[in-house]
Every structure is written in structure tokens, then in C-alpha cells.
N, C-alpha and C positions, 0 to 999 in steps of 0.2 A: 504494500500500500504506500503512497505516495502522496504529499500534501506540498502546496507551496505557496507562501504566504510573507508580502513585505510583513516587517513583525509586528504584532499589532493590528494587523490589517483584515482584507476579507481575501479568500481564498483569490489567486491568478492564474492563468492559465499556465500551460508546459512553451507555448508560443503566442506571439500578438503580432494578427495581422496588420499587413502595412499602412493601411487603411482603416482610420477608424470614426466611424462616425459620432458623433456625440448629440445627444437628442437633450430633453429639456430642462438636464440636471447642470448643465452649464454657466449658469447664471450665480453666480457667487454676490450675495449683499452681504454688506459689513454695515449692520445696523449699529447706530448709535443711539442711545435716547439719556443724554446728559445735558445736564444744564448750565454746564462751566461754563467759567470767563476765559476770555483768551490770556495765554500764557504771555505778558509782554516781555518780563525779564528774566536772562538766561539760566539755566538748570542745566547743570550736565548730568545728572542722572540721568536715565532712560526713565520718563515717563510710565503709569502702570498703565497695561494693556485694558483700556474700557470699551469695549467694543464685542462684541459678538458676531460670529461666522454663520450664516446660516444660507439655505437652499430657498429660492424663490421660483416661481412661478414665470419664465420669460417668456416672451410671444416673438423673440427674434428665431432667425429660421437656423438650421443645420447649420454648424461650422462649414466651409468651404475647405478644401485641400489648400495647403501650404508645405511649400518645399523646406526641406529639411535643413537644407545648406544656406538657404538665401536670407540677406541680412534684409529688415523691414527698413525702408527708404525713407516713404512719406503715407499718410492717410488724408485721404479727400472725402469729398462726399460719398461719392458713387462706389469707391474705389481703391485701394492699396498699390504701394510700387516697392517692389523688392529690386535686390541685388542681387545675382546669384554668383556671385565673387571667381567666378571661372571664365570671364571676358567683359568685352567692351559692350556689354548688353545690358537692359532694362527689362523688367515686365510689370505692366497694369496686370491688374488683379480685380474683377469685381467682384462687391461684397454681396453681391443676391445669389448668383449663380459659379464664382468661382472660375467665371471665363479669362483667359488672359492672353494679353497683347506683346510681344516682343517687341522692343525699340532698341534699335543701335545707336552705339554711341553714349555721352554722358547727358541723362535725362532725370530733371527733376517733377516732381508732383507740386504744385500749387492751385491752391484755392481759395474761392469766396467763401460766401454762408451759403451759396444755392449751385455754386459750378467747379467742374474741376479745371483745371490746365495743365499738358505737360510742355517741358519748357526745352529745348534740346536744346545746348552749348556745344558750337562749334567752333574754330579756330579764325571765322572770317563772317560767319552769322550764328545770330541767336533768333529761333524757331519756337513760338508760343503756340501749343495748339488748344482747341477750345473744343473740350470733349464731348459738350451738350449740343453746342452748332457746328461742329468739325472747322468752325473758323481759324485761320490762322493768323498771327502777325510775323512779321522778318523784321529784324532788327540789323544791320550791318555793324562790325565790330573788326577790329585791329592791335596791330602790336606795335605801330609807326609812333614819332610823335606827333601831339595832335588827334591825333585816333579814335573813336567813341570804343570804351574799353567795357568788356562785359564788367559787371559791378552787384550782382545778384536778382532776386524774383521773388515775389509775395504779393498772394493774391493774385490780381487779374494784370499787375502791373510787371514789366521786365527794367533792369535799372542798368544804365551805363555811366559813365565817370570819363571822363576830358579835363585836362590840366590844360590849364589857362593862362596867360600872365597874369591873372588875378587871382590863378589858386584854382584849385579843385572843385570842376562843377559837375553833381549828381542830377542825372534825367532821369525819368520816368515816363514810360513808354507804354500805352496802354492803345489796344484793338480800337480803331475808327474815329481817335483820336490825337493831335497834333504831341510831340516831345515835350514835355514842361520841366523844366529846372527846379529842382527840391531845395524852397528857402529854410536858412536857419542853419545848414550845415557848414560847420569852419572852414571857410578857406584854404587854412595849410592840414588840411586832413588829408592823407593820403592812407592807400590801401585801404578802399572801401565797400564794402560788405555786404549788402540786402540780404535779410532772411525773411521768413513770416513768422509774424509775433500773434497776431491774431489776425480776424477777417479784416478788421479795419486798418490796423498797425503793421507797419515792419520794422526787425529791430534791425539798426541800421551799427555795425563797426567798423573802426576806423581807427587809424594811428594818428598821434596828434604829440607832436613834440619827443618820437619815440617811444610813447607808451600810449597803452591802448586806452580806447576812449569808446563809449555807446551812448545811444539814444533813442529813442523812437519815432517814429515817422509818420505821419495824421496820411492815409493814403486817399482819401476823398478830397483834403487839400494842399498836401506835400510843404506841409510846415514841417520841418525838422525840431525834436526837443531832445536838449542833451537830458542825459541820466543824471540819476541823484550820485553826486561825488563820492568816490570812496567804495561806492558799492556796484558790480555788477551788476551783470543780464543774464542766469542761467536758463531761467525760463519766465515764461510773460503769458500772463492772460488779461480777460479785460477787466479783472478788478487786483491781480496780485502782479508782482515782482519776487521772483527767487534769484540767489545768488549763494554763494558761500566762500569761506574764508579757508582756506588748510592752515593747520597747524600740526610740525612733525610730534610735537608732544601732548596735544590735549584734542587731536581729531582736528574733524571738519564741522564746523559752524555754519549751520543752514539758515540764512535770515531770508523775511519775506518779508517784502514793504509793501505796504497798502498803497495802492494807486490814486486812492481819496481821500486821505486823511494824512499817508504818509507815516503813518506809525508802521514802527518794523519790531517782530517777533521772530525773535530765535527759536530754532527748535528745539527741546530739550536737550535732546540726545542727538551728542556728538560720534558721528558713524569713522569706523577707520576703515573702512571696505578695503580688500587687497589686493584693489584693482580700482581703476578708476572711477568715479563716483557720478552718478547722473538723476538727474532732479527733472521733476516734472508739475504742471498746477494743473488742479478740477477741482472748480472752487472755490472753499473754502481750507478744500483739502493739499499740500506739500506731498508730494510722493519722492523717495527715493531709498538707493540701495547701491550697490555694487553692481557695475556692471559686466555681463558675464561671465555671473558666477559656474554656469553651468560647466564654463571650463578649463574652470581651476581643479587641482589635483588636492586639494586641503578643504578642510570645512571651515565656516565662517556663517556668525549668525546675522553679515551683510551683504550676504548672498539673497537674502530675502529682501525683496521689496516693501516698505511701510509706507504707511501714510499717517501724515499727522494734521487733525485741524487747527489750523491759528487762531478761529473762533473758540471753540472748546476746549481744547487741547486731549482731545481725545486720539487715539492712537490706533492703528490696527495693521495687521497683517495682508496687503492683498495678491503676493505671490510669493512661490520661493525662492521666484529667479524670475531675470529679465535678460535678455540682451540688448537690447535698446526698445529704449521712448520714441516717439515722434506726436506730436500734439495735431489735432484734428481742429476744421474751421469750428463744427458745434463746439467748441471748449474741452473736447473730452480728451481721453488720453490713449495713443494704442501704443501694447507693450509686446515685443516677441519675447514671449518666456514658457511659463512653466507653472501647474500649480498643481500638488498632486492630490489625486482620485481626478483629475480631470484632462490631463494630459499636457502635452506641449501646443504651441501655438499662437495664434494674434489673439489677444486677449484687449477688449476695449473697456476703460476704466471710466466711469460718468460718476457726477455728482447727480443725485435725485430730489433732491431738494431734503431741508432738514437735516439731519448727521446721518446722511446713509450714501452710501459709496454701492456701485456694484460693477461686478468683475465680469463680462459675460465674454465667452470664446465667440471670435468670428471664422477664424480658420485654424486650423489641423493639421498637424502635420501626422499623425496618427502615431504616436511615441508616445509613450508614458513620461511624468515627469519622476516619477521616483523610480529607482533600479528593480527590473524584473527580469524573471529566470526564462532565459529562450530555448534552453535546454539543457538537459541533465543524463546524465549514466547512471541509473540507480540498481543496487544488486536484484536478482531475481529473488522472488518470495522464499527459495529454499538454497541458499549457498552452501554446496556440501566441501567442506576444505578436507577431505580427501582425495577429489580432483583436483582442486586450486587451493593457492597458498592464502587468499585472501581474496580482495578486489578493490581496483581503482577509481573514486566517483570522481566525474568529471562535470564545470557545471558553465555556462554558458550565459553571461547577462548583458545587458543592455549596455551596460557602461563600466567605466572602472571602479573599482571595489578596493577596499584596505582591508587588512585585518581578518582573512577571511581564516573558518574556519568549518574541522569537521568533528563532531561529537557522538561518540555512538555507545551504547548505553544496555547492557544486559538485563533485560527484563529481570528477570529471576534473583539475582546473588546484588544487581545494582554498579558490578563492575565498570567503570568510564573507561573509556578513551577520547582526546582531544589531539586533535592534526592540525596545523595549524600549515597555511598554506602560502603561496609567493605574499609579502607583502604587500601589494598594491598591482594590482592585474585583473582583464575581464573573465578573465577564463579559468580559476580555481580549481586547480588539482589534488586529491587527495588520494596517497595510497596508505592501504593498509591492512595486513595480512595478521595471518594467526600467532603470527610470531616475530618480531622485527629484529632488528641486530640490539635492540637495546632493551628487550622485552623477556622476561624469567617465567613466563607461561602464558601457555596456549589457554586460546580463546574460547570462553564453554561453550556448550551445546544451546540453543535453542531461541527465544524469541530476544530481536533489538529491536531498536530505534535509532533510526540517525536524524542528524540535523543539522545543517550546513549554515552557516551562518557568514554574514559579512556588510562592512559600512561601506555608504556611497563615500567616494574617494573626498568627492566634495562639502558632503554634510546635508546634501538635500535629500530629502526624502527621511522614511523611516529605512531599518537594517534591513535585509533582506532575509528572507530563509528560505528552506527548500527541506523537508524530512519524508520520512517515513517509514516501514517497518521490514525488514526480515527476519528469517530462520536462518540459524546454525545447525546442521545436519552434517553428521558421519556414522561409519559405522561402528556399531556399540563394539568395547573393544573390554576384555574380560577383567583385566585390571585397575580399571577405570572408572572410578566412584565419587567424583567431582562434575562427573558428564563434562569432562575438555576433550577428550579423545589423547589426553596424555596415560600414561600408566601411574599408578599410584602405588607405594611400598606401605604395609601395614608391617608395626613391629608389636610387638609387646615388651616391655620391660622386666626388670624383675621385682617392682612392687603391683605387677597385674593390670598398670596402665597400657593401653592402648592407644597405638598413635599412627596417624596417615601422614606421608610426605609425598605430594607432588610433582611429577618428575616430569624435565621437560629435557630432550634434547638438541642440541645444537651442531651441526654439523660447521658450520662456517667460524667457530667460535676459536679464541687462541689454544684454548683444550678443549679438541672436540669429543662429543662424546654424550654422558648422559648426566645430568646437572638437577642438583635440587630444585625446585623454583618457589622454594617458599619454606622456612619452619617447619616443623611437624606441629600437626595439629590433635590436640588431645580429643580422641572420643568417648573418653571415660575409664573407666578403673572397676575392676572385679574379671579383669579377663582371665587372672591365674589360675582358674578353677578348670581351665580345660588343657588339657595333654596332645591335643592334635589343632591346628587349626591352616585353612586350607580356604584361597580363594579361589571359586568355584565357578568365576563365570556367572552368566544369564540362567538359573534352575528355574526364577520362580513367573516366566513368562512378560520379565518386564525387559527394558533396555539398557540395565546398569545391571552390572556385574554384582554376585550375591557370595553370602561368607558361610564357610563351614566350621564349626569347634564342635568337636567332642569331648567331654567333661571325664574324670577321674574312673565314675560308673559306666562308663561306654556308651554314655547317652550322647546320639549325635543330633547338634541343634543348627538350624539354620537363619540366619541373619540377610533379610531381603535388604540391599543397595537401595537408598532414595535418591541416588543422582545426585546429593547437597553435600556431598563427601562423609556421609554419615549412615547410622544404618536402623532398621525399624528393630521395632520390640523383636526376641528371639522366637522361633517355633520348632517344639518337637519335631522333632522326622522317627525316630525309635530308637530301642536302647540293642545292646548285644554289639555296638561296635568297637569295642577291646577288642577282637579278636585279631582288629587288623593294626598291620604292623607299616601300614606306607597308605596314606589316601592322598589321592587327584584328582582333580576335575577342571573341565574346561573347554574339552577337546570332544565336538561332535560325532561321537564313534556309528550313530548308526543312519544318518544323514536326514533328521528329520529337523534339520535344524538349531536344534537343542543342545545345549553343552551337559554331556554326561560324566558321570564318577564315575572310578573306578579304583581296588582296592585289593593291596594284596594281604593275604592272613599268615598268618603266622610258619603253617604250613609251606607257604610258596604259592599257593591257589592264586590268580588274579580272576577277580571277581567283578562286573558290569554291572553298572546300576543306570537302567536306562532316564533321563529325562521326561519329566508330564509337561513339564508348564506350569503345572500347578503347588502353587507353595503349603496347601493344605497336605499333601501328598507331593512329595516332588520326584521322586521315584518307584518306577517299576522295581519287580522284586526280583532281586539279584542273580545273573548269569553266569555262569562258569567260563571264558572263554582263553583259558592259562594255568600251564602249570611252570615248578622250575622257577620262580619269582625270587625264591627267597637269595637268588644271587646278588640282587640288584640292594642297593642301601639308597636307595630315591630313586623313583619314579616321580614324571611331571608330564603334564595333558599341555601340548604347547598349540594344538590349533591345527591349522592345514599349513605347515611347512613345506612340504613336499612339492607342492600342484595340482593331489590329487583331489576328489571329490571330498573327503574326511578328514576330520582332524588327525592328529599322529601324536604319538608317546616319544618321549625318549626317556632313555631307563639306565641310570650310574652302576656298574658291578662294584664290588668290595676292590678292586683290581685300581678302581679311575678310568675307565675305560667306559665310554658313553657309544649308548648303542639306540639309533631309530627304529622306531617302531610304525609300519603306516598303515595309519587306521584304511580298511578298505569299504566301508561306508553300511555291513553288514551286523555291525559290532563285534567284528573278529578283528585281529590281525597281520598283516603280513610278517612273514618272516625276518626279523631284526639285522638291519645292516650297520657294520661299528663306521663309528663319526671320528672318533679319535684316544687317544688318550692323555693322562696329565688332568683329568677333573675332579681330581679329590682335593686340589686345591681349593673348592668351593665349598663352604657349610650348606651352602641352600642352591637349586638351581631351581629358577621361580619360570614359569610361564606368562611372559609379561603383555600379550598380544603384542600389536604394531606399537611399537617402541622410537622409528627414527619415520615413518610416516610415509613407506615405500608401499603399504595397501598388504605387506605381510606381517603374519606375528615373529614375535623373538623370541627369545631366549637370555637369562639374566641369570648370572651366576656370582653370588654373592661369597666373598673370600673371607679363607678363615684369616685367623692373627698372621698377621704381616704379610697375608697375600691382597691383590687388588682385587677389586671388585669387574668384572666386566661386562660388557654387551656384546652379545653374539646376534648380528642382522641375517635373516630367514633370504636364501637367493632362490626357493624354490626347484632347486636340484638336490633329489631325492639322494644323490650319490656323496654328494658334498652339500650338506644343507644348510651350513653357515659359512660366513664371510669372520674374514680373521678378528678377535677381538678387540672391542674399543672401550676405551675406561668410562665406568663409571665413577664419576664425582661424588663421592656418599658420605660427606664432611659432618652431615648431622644423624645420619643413621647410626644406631643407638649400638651399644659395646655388641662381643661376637657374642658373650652368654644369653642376649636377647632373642627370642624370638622374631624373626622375619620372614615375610611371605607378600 
């Protein structure tokens, strides 16, 4: 099972089409209902956030498509102009239908309150076109002196500049009307400038004695007025003035001067954005932020766009990102950014009257604005690491990420693991296996969780995730009572404690071989009251391997495996087994599955005790299938060593000479072939299943005083059936007078 979810959030898809349309949840109001006074003097705290985010009701239509790449130009009435930053091109955009017009060359957007114009600058003419009547004007333009030199365009007027022997004279040039010369502007002003400040106004810049100088310009009668001294022109509408001051140690100081009264308010809070900073008015409302935040590789909480009122001084949040302002003839504001659950795109910013602002999307580019997962590698619902060593999740986002990470979480026991991935990358790789070079034990059996985690590089949005669930599956393996798929050593002491140790092996390791991977862990005390005991493999029909002790009186009792490294309550099986003098089990002798005992007595007899399954009864009643036993001083049930269909015996003579026995799946066996000799060096030779995790069992022969301990690995060749031995590391297994199995 699989889930994926910014965090926090509501489920996402595995992929987001390229296209997205956005229907009538797009409208973002930032309700106000305060009744403050405006803030006049300065505060550098950040103001508190008084404002509320909520979903309205919009009756504007479907976002239109918006190119991904393309920087937003200008907004008109009818219409949008982007840049697509890969030539000397233009495109209109209209805002009903999303139609758009290609233009070559450097083309701006200007407008009235009821029309659009775009304006081409050429090198020798400037071309006004009139998008409502297809009207056009030509304006001729030079670089000689003398020259009418282009000089900018706002509204329906285009502006040129001629130096004079009296100084620098600005015209203005307007469709089916004569050139008029713009009174009021200095003389010795050179380098001069037309934008659009509003429908009526254009803010007009200019150099004046080597430092820059602005004003504004009455376009119905081309009176020129200089600016209030001291303070800029960031932005202008027809009742405010923005501007700001930097300061490398206490921020940027946003003032806004009233256009009527002339009183100017700072805005509380002084932003240091880490990037450059852009200011925009609707209103009553100051809008700004950093601009393009989105692609910055660091977070910053001026990566968001605010807005603050200078009547109330109220505050609010209206994106998380922008890349550029551009101001609309209605007063409004269009911003290409971002705002998340609503995706990327032109976003138009209006005042509504009263202290409410709303955000509503006009066009799309169909991207989310917070990081989402495009794809993923998740394990399958049963990963058996007996064929694989682990698995790799791979994950696929939108943008780049920090910090990413993988967490994966055993149901059962609560074991973690955390992976922690490239620092800063889209594409977050996690490996991770049952066993890594730094890891002292395999990974148990059965139900995880994973969960991949990771921050937008830039701080927008919320974290990402991506989880979900599998199984750990192998096969049950008869020593095995932690369900890892590693083998486990039970010892006994000699105060009657009971202890399990762990064992994991390492092949790549600087001593390879067979290594504790944990303490011994106590399962309690009163075990000295039995004289045999013997791990027996699966008897009682479950999938962890089960315990045999017979007690003083020949009672032999059986101890079913929970899988939790521990073992349930004891249950009778029956009494009368004194007589035997070597018990085993483990080893499938009659192929029904089942791991059987068997038991030789005192006589030499070897005796078959077939498997049920059932732990009430967990043996059929005993077979004869041997004599001649009493040569051997251990027997051990090691499994299917061989290749053959049945488990097989190997059986130590009084001599040290170890001889195979292979089970032929009848409950009899073949006739004994010798393995070698030299194995009286061993107190115990334990049948330990798959031990180094080749898919065969092994063999463990546990050394007396001052011999080593070793591992013998199963190659499947009945003639030579082990591979030479490799040490076991057994630093915590208990003195030789202990008990071991």
C-alpha cells in the first residue's frame, strides 16, 4: 500500500498532468474586519497577522494556460504580455479565452481604463498599435544629434526627448493628434524615462545633476510635477506613492505617501528578502516580498508575498511567491507566482472595497506551487530477502528538495531505520538492505512502513512525503526464533538460566565469518531441570522454529517459538524418554514437509518420530529405521544439505570422524558417506539452517576449550557437502560447561 501526501496535507497523486485546470476554488479573499488606525510611525516588529484566509464564491471564468518559462511583461485590459526569454519575441495573451499573438521584436503593453496598446520599439521607428480599432501611430526616432529619441509609453501616449540648446524637450505623441511638448520638466534633465503610473499619470525618470530625479506627469494635460524630495517612485497608484529605503543592517523601509494629504507611513516590518525586493499598491493595501523566491535554493519567510494596509495596518499573507508585479489600468495588481493548494500562475490581486483583498488565478500554468511526488519505486507488498538483499526506493519531485529522507519502521518489535539521502536534489535515492556494512543484524520478518520525507529547497510549501506499507518474507529457517531469518544460539548456564544470542553473518566484514549481533538475551531461569535439550525446528505447524527439553524423569516437553525471540508456556508430549541417549530434530525425513525427530537409545536402535503439525500431539508413534547407532557420540538433523528431496543426518563416531546420512524422503536412510575427520574438536555440532544466506542450511560446530568455534556452509554436493571452515565470532557465548544448542 502506498500513500503520498505534502505533510499535512490531503492525499496527491503518483503524477500531475500538465494541464491543469482550476475551477471555482481559485479565488483567495483575505478578509479583514478591523477597525484600526493607520500605522503613521515606524515599528520594526512585524506586525500580528489580523486577517483571515478564506474561499469565496468567484464568477470569473477558468484560468487560461500560461507558459511555464515566460516572464509576465504587462497586464491590460483585455489582455497579458509575457516574455518567453528564448528570443526577440513577444506574446499577447487574452484573459477570456487564452488566445495568443506572437510579436517580434521589443514590444510593450500599454493602456487606458477602456483600451489596450502595444507599443513596438525599433531602432529608427516606434509603432503604437490600438488593439480595440487595430489603429496605429509611427512615430520616427534616431540616434543622430538633434534626433527625436524614443523616451518611453503610458497609456495611449508614446514619449520622445530632443536636446535643444535650451535643454531637454519631452513630446508626447498621441493617435490623431498633433506632438505636444510636456511642460514642467527640467531643462538639464537628461536620460528620460516614461512608464505608466496609472490611466491618467506617467511616472516620468530622469537624471538631473547626476543623480536620479522622478515625477509624475498629468497625461490629459502634460504638466510635468516633480516628486516629493528625498523619497522615490516604487510604485504609484491614484491615491498612494511606495518607495523604500535599504539599509544593510536594519532591512528595507517600505514608506507610502498619501497622494492627498501627503502623510507617509512606514510599514512595520522591515523585509530583508535574498533577493531583490518589489513593491506593489491596490488601494489601500502595500504588497510586497522577494522577488523570485521560487528560485532560490534556501528558505526564507520573504519568499512570500504580504500585504499590509496603511489605513488599518492590518496584514496578511497573499502568496508564497511571486516573480514579478506588473500593475493593471483598473488599479489592480497581476503577480506571476504561486500559492499553494492552488497552483502556479497569473494571479490578479484587487482591493474590494473595505479591508478585503482577493487573490483570484487568471492563468495556469498547471504546476503545483508546493513540491509533489511524480514518481516513486516502492517495494512490492511481499519482499522476500532470500532472493534480494534488500531494495532501493527511488523518488521523483517536482523540484528540488533538502534534507530528504527514508524511515522505515517494523510493525511488530518497532525497530527504525532512517536513510538519509543527497542533501539537496530532485530525485532522492534510498538504498537499503537487510544488512548494510554498518548494521549487526538482519532485518525481521514481517509487516513495515516506510516514509520518505523531504523540505522544498526553498521553504515554500509544506514537507513532502511519500509512504506506505510492506512485508518481510523468507523462509522459516529452524534456528530462528526472532523471525530475522538469522540463526539464533540458545545456551543454558549453570545457574538454569536461559539465554538466546543473535547471530548474524558477515561475509565482507574484516573477520568474516559468523558474528554476535547483539547480547544475549535472558528468557528466564529454571531451565536446569532438564538433561536433554534440543532445537527442533517447525513441530508445532507454525513458522518459527520450536524447543525440545526432557527433564530428569524422561518427561519430554515441548516449547512452541513465538517468533519474538521467546517461547510459549511448555506442553507434555510423554514421558519414557530416558531411554534415549542422542535426540535430533529438524530434518524433514519423510517429505511431508515437517521437520521430524529422531532418537537413538541406548541400545544403538535409531528411532523416527514422524511430525503432525500438531502441538497437542506432535508426533506419530515411533519407527524403527536403524541399528548400530551407538557408535556415533552426536547425531544432528541439518536439513536438505545434499540437493536431495529430504532432509539428511550427519552423525560424529567416538573416532571424530563425521559421516552423512541422506534422508531419502521415505523416513529411511541412505547409506552413510564419511565427510571427514578431526571433529571431536567440537562439544556440540548444532544444525543451524541457512546461516550465510546462500538458500542452504549449515552446519555449526561449537569448540571445546581452546579450540575455535566454526561454520561449515552446505555446497549441496552430497560427496563433499561442506565448504572449508569459517570462524565463528562467539565472544559472548557462555563458558564450555554451559549448555549450547
Amino acid at each position: 500500500m502506498v500513500r503520498l501526501t505534502p505533510s499535512g496535507g490531503m492525499p496527491v497523486p503518483l503524477a500531475r498532468p500538465t494541464r491543469r485546470r482550476f475551477a471555482a476554488v481559485v479565488t483567495t479573499v483575505l478578509a479583514i474586519t478591523l477597525g484600526a488606525t493607520a500605522l503613521t510611525a515606524p515599528a520594526h516588529a512585524a506586525p500580528a497577522v489580523r486577517s483571515a484566509l478564506t474561499t469565496d464564491t468567484p464568477t470569473a471564468a477558468d484560468p487560461v494556460p500560461y507558459p511555464r518559462t515566460d516572464r509576465l511583461v504587462g497586464a491590460g485590459v483585455t489582455g497579458f504580455l509575457t516574455d518567453p526569454n528564448s528570443g526577440p519575441t513577444t506574446w499577447f495573451r487574452r484573459y477570456a479565452d487564452g488566445a495568443a499573438q506572437e510579436y517580434e521584436g521589443a514590444v510593450l503593453l500599454r493602456s487606458t481604463a477602456t483600451t489596450d496598446f502595444l507599443v513596438t520599439v525599433g531602432p529608427k521607428l516606434i509603432t503604437q498599435r490600438n488593439l480595440a480599432s487595430d489603429g496605429s501611430l509611427e512615430v520616427p526616432v534616431g540616434t543622430l544629434p538633434g534626433d527625436a529619441m524614443w523616451a518611453g509609453a503610458a497609456a495611449d501616449a508614446v514619449f520622445t526627448s530632443v536636446t535643444t540648446e535650451a535643454g531637454t524637450v519631452l513630446r508626447k505623441h498621441v493617435a490623431g493628434a498633433p506632438a505636444t511638448p510636456v511642460t514642467g520638466l527640467p531643462a538639464d534633465a537628461t536620460y528620460v524615462m516614461a512608464t505608466p503610473a496609472t490611466p491618467d499619470h506617467a511616472l516620468v525618470r530622469f537624471t538631473r545633476n547626476r543623480l536620479g530625479a522622478w515625477g509624475l506627469l498629468d497625461l490629459s494635460t502634460g504638466v510635468f510635477t516633480p516628486g516629493a524630495a528625498g523619497m522615490g517612485a516604487r510604485a504609484v497608484s491614484t491615491t498612494h506613492i511606495a518607495s523604500f529605503v535599504d539599509s544593510d543592517t536594519e532591512g528595507i523601509a517600505i514608506l507610502v505617501r498619501d497622494r492627498a494629504t501627503d502623510a507617509v507611513t512606514e510599514v512595520p516590518e522591515r523585509p530583508q528578502p535574498l533577493g531583490a525586493l518589489q513593491v506593489g499598491l491596490v488601494g489601500d493595501w502595500v504588497v510586497y516580498g522577494g522577488k523570485g523566491g521560487m528560485g532560490f535554493v534556501q528558505p526564507s519567510i520573504r519568499h512570500a508575498i504580504t500585504a499590509y494596509n496603511v489605513t488599518t495596518g492590518a496584514t496578511a499573507k497573499v502568496l508564497d511567491h511571486a516573480y514579478e508585479f506588473t500593475s493593471a489600468p483598473d488599479g489592480s495588481l497581476y503577480a506571476r507566482g504561486g500559492l499553494v493548494g492552488r497552483g502556479e500562475g497569473v494571479y490578479r490581486i484587487a482591493a474590494t472595497g473595505g479591508d478585503a483583498l482577493t487573490a483570484v488565478m487568471v492563468a495556469t500554468t498547471g504546476e503545483p506551487t508546493e513540491v509533489v511526488t511524480e514518481s516513486f519505486t516502492a517495494p512490492p507488498a511481499e519482499l522476500d530477502l532470500d532472493r534480494v538483499d534488500g531494495f532501493t526506493f527511488t523518488w521523483k519531485l517536482s523540484r528540488t528538495v533538502t534534507q530528504p529522507k527514508l524511515t522505515l519502521r517494523h510493525a511488530r518489535t518497532g525497530m527504525t531505520w532512517q536513510i538519509p539521502g543527497w542533501y539537496s536534489t530532485r530525485e532522492p535515492e534510498f538504498s537499503w538492505s537487510d544488512i548494510g556494512a554498518n548494521d549487526w543484524a538482519h532485518a525481521p520478518n514481517g509487516e513495515y512502513t516506510w516514509e520518505m520525507t523531504a523540505e522544498p529547497a526553498n521553504g515554500i510549501g509544506p514537507d513532502v512525503t511519500a509512504g506506505g506499507t510492506f512485508a518481510v518474507v523468507r523462509e522459516a529457517q529452524p534456528h530462528d526464533y526472532n523471525d530475522n531469518g538469522s540463526p539464533d544460539l540458545l545456551q543454558v548456564d549453570s545457574s538454569g538460566r536461559l539465554w538466546r544470542t543473535d547471530l548474524v553473518h558477515r561475509p565482507y566484514d574484516a573477520w568474516p565469518g559468523v558474528h554476535e549481533s547483539s547480547p544475549a538475551i535472558s528468557l528466564g531461569s529454571g531451565w536446569g531441570v532438564y538433561d536433554r535439550l534440543e532445537a527442533a525446528g517447525d513441530l508445532a505447524g507454525t513458522t518459527v522454529g520450536d524447543l525440545l527439553a526432557r527433564d530428569a524423569s524422561g518427561v519430554l516437553w515441548l516449547y512452541q517459538g513465538k517468533g519474538d525471540g521467546n517461547f510459549s508456556a511448555r506442553v507434555r508430549i510423554g514421558g519414557g524418554w530416558q531411554v534415549y541417549d542422542k535426540i535430533t530434530a529438524g530434518s524433514d525425513l519423510t517429505g511431508d514437509g515437517r521437520a521430524d525427530a529422531l532418537a537413538s537409545d541406548r541400545s544403538g536402535v535409531l528411532w523416527l518420530y514422524t511430525a503432525t503439525g500438531d502441538a497437542a500431539k506432535p508426533f506419530l508413534p515411533r519407527r524403527q529405521i536403524g541399528t548400530g547407532w551407538g557408535t556415533h557420540n552426536d547425531i544432528t538433523a541439518v536439513g536438505d544439505i545434499a540437493g536431495a528431496a529430504a532432509g539428511d543426518l550427519v552423525a560424529r563416531d567416538t573416532d571424530g570422524v563425521l559421516w552423512l546420512y541422506l534422508g531419502k524422503g521415505d523416513g529411511t536412510l541412505a547409506p552413510r558417506t564419511r565427510i571427514g575427520g578431526g571433529w571431536n574438536v567440537f562439544r556440540a555440532l548444532i544444525g543451524s539452517g541457512d546461516a550465510d544466506g546462500d538458500g542452504r542450511p549449515d552446519l555449526m560446530g561449537l569448540g571445546v576449550a581452546y579450540e575455535a568455534s566454526r561454520l561449515y556452509r552446505s555446497n549441496g554436493d552430497w560427496k563433499a557437502p561442506f565448504r572449508p571452515g569459517q570462524a565463528m565470532h562467539l565472544s559472548r557465548i557462555g563458558l564450555v560447561s554451559d549448555t549450547v544448542f
